[in-house]
C-alpha positions in Angstrom: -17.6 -22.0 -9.4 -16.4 -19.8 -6.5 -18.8 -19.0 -3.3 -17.2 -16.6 -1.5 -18.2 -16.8 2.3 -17.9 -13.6 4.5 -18.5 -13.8 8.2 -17.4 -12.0 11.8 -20.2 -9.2 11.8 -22.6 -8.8 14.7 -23.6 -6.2 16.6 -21.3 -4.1 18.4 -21.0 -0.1 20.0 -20.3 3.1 19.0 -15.8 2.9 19.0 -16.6 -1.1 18.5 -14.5 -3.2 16.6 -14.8 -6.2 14.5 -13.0 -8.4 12.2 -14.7 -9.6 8.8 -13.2 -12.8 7.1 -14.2 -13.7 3.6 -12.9 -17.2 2.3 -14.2 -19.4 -0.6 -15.5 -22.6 -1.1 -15.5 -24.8 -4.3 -13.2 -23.3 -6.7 -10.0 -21.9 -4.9 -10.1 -18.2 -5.5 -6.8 -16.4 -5.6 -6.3 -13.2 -3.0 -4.6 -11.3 -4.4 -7.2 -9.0 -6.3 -10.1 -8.5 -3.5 -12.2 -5.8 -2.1 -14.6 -5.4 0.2 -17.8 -3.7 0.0 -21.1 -3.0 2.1 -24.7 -2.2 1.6 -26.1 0.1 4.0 -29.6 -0.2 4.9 -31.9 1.2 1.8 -28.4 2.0 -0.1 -26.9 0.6 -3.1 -23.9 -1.8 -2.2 -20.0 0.4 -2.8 -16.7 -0.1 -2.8 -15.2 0.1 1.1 -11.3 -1.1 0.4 -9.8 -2.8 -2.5 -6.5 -5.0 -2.5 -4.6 -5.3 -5.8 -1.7 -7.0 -6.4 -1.3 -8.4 -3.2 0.1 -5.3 -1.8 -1.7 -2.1 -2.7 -4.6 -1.3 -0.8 -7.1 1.5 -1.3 -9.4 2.6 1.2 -12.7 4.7 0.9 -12.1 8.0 2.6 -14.8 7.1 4.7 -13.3 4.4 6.7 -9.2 5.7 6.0 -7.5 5.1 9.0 -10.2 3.1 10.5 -10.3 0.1 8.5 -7.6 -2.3 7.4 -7.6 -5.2 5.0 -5.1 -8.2 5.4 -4.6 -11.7 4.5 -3.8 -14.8 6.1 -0.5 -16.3 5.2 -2.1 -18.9 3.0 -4.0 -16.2 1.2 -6.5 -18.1 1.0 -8.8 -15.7 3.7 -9.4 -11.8 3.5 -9.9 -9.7 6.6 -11.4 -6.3 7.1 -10.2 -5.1 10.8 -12.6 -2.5 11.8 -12.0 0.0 14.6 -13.9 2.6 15.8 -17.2 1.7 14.7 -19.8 4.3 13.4 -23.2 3.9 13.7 -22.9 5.1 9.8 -21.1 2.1 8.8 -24.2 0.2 9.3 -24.2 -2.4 6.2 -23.9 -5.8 5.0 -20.6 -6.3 4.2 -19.1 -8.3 1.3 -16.4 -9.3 -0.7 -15.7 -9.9 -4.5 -13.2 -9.1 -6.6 -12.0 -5.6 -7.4 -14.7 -3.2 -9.4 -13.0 -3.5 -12.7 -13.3 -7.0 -12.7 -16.7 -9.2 -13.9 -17.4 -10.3 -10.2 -18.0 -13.8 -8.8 -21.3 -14.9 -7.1 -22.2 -12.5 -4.5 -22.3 -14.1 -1.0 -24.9 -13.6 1.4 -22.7 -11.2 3.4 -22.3 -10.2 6.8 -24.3 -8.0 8.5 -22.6 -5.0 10.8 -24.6 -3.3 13.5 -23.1 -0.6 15.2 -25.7 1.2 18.1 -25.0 4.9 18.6 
């Protein structure tokens, strides 16, 4: 069974920036249909930025231009590079596969802070 492992959150400023990783253990999980998601405090969890066939990537208009997903040359880690922190994007962050797809375990996530 996959467990899929995010990490790299923590607390940072308003115009902050942090880099999420999500990797797997157990069962080697392909990369190249991911997404990444977060669940702000009291919210449901949604879709931030989803990676399909390796190469096409689709951001929530939210975090457009802000946010960028990327993959290490293995492809066997996801990152989410996050610039220019908001104190609205406030959220555990996960990853999973994309929406249309029955998703994998849910991790335990990574929790993002960002102080106005």
């Amino acid at each position: 069974q996959v467990q899929l492992v995010e990490s790299g959150g923590g607390l940072v400023q308003t115009g902050g920036s942090l880099r999420l990783s999500c990797t797997t253990r157990g069962q080697v999980r392909g990369f190249n249909n991911m997404a990444w998601y977060r669940q702000p405090p009291g919210e449901q969890r949604y879709l931030v930025a989803a990676l399909t066939n390796g190469d096409r990537i689709n951001y929530a208009d939210s975090v457009k231009g802000r946010f960028t997903v990327s993959r290490d040359s293995q492809k066997t880690t996801m990152y989410l590079q996050m610039n220019d922190l908001k104190p609205e994007d406030t959220a555990v962050y996960y990853c999973n596969g994309p929406p249309q797809c029955t998703p994998d375990p849910w991790g335990q996530g990574t929790q993002v802070t960002v102080s106005s």
